[in-house]
N, C-alpha and C positions, 0 to 999 in steps of 0.2 A: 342442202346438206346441214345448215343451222337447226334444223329441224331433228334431226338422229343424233347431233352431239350433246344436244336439249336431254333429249331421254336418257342419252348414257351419264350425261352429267347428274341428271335427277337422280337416276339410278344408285348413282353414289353416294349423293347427298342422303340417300333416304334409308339407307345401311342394305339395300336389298342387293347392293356389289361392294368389292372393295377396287377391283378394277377386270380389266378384259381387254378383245380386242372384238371387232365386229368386220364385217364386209357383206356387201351385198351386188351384184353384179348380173349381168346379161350375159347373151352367147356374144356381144362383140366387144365387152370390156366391162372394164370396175366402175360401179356406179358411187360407191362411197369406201374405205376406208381406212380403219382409226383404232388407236389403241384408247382406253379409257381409265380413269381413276391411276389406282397407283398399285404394284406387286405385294405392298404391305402397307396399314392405315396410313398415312402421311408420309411415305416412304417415296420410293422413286418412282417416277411414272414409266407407265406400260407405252412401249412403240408399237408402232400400226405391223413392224416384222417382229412380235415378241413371240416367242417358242414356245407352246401349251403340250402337255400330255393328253393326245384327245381323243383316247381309250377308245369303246365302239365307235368310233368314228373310222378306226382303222377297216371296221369288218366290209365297206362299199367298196375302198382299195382292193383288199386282197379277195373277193368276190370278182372283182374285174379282171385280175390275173388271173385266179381258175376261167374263166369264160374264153381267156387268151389262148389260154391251153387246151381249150373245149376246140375255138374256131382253126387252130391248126392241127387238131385231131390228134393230140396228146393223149387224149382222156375224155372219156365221155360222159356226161353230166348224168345218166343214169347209170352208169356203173356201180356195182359196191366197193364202200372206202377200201374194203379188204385186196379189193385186185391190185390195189395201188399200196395200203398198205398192211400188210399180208396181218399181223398182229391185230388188225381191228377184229380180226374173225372172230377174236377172243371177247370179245365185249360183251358185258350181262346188263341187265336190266336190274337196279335196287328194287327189292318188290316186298321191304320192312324190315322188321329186327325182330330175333331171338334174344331179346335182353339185352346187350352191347353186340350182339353179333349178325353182321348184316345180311340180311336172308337175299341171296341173288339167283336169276335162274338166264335162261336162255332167250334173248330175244325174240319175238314172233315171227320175225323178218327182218335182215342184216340191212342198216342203211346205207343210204346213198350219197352221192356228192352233192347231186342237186338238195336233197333234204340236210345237207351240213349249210346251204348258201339260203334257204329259207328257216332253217329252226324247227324243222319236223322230224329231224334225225334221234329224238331222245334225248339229249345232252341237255342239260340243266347248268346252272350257277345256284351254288349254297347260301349265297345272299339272299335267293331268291325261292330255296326251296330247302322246307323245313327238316326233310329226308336225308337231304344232301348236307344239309349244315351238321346233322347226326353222324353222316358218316364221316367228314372230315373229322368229326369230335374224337369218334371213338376208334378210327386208324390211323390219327395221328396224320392224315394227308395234308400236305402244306397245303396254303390258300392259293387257290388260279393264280391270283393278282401279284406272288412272288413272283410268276411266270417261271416256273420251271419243269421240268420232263414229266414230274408226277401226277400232273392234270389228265396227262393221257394215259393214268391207272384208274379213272376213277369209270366210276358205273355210268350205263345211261339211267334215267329216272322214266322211262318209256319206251314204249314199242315201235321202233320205228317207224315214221306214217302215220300214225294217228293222234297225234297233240302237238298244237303250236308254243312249244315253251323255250324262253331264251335262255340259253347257256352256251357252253366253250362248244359250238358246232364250227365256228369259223376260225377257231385255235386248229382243230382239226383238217381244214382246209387249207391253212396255209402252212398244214406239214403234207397236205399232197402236193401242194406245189413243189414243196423240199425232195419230197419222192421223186418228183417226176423230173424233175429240170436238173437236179444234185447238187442245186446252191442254197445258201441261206435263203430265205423270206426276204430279207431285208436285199442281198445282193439281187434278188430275180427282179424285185420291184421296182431297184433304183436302176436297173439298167433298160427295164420293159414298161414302167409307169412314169415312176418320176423322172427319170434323166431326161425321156421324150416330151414329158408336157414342164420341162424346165422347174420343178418342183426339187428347187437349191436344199430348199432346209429339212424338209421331211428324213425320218430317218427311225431306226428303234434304236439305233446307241449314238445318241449325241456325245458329240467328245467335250474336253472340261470347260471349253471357253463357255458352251449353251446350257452347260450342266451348272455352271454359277449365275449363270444370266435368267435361271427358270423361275417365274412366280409359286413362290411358297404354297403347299396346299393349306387349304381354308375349311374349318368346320364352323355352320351353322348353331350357334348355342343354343339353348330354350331360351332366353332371352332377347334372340334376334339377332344379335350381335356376330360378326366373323371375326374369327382369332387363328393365326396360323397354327396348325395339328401336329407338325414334324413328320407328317407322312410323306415319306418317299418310295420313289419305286425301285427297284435294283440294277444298277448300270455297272456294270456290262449284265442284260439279263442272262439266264443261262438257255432260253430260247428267245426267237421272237414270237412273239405273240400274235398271230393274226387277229385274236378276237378283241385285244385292246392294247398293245403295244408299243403304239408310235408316236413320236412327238410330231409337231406341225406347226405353220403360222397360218392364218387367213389366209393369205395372199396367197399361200402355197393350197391349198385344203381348195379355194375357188378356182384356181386353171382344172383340177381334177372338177368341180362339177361342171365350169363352164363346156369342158369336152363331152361333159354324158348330155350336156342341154343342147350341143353341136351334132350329138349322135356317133358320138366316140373319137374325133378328131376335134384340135386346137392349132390354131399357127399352122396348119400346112402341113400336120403330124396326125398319123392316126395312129390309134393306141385300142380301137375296139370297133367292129363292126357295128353298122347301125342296127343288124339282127339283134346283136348281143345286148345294146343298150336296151331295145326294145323290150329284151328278155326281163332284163331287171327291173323294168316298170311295170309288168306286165303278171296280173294276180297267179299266183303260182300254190295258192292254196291247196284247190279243186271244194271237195266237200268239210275240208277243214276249216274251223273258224279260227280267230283270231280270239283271245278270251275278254271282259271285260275290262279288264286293266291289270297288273300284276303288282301282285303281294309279295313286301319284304319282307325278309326272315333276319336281317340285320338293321335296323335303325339307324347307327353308325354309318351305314355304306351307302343304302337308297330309300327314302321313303318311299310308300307305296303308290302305286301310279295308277291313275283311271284313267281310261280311254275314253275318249269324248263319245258320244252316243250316236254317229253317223256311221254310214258304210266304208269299211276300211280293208283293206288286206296285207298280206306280204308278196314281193315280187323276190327276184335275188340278190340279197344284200340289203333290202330297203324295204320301210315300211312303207305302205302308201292308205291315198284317201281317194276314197271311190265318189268323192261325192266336192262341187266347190263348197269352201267355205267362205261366207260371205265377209269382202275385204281383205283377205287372206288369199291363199294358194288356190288353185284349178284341180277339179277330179286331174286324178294320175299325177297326179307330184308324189314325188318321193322325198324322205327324212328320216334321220334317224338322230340318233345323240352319242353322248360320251357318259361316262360314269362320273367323271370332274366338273358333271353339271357344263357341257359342251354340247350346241344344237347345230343343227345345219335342214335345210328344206332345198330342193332342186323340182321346179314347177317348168315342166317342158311346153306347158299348154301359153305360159303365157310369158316363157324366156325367162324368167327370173330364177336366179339361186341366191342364197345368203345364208353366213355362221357367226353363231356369236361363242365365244369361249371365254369359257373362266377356271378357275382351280379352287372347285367347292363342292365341299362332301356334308351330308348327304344328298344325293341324284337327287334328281325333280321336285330342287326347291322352289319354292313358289315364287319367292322375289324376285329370282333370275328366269324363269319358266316365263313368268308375266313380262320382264324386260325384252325377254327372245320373243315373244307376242306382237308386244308394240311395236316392236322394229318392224317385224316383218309388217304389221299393220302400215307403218311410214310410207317402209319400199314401195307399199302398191299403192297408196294415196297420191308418191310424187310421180308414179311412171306410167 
């Protein structure tokens, strides 16, 4: 264990964190952890149950819940969003501009739920697509990231079925959950997800005691330097957010992977068919690719990200690697991250999960990308 408090100490010393928390654990318990560094330079130290916003991190949650809904025949994964909720019928395709005015036409084919749980649905994020960042400009559409009802006015940027692009598709999914069940997001998941795999602190509206206890958000300078941004998110938001929402701790973020590494049960609790995990490990492309890394259209929010140059796919909810990397994770693990610079990796091949969290913008910085490396490198070195 001397060994990963080494690196998260280094980590801090070398300005590449200001603090976090880490965990790394098997299907029959916690292998290590720890909070690190402090919520602000010299300030108070981070506990091993310190609360993170861990934005996409929320999207394998609430991916799990539709599946819940799948296995008791709620709702059928290839359905269109529209059966469920009738208004998507209306959804166009951005397909450029007439000078400020956004030229939109008819989809080629109405998506689906299973394409909302892989990212083939159309649905983009304007941070991440130059189209989209136009159209918020010039209608005036709030940003996703206030989380409010507006996001589901915006266009798709695609035909549905033919482009693997990330955006608000699982924002979309967990308003079918809302359709179908007629509770919040938040209420179906703490009573269907987290209340059964004991996940206390998980939540989208933390109340004021966790709302003053939250580490400050952190911007990366050109200088290297992390200095708090004053970014906050909106509490009480005016949805929940399925596609980045929720607040969490480690300890809480690990029972939810240690049950998909168990094949959907924890403690004596099931919470998902072993078909269904299977699902979401399981390449759900067909003949669509995965592109070579994705380009920001904001600086501020995420740098741009490459994809490593192995065989990779998506399953539902999760990215995966079609291939071992050496020292690292086994083909068919799954990963995904947060937008606050939040990782996490769940390796079914050789029992291992682990997340490391922090509260820092812009996405996939390199000093913490590289910290969430080495750990993972530790994990398998000691086990």
């Amino acid at each position: 264990m001397t060994n990963f408090d080494e690196i998260f100490a280094g980590a801090v010393a070398s300005g590449a964190h200001v603090g976090g928390a880490a965990i790394a654990a098997t299907a029959d318990g916690v292998l290590y952890e720890a909070g690190f560094g402090s919520k602000v330079a010299g300030g108070e130290p981070i506990p091993a149950d310190q609360l993170f916003r861990i934005a996409s991190m929320t999207k394998a949650m609430v991916t799990a819940g539709v599946l819940q809904l799948a296995e008791g025949g709620r709702l059928n994964l290839d359905d269109e969003i529209a059966s469920v909720i009738p208004e998507a019928a209306d959804l166009q395709v951005l397909d450029g501009f007439d000078g400020d005015t956004p030229i939109l036409r008819a989809p080629a084919s109405a998506p689906t739920i299973r394409q909302l749980l892989n990212h083939t649905a159309g649905f983009g994020y304007a941070f991440l697509n130059d189209d989209l960042a136009r159209y918020h400009e010039v209608t005036g559409t709030p940003s996703v990231l206030l989380f409010t009802r507006s996001m589901f006015d915006l266009p798709l940027v695609n035909d549905p079925g033919t482009v693997w692009e990330y955006g608000i598709s699982v924002d979309w999914a967990g308003r079918v959950i809302e359709r179908v069940t007629g509770q919040s997001l938040g209420d179906y998941l703490a009573e269907n997800l987290w209340g059964p795999l004991g996940m206390t602190h998980t939540t989208f509206d933390p109340d004021e005691s966790a709302q003053q206890s939250l580490m400050p958000m952190h911007s990366r300078l050109p200088d290297g330097s992390l200095v708090p941004n004053g970014v906050e998110l909106p509490i009480p938001p005016e949805i929940h957010s399925g596609g980045g929402g929720s607040y969490s701790t480690v300890g809480d973020y690990a029972r939810f992977m240690r049950a998909l590494l168990r094949g959907g049960e924890l403690d004596g609790t099931r919470v998902l068919s072993e078909a269904s995990v299977d699902l979401m490990f399981t390449d759900s492309l067909g003949d669509i690719s995965l592109p070579t890394g994705i380009k920001s259209s904001d600086p501020a929010l995420s740098n741009n990200v490459d994809f490593p140059p192995v065989p990779q796919g998506f399953g539902l909810g999760l990215h995966l690697f079609n291939v071992d990397l050496p020292g690292l994770r086994k083909a068919g693990s799954g990963d995904w991250s947060g937008l606050t610079n939040c990782y996490y990796w769940i390796d079914r091949a050789s029992g291992v999960c682990g997340a490391v969290l922090t509260q820092v913008l812009p996405y996939f910085d390199e000093g913490i990308v590289g910290t969430a490396l080495g750990f993972e490198a530790a994990v398998y070195a000691q086990s």
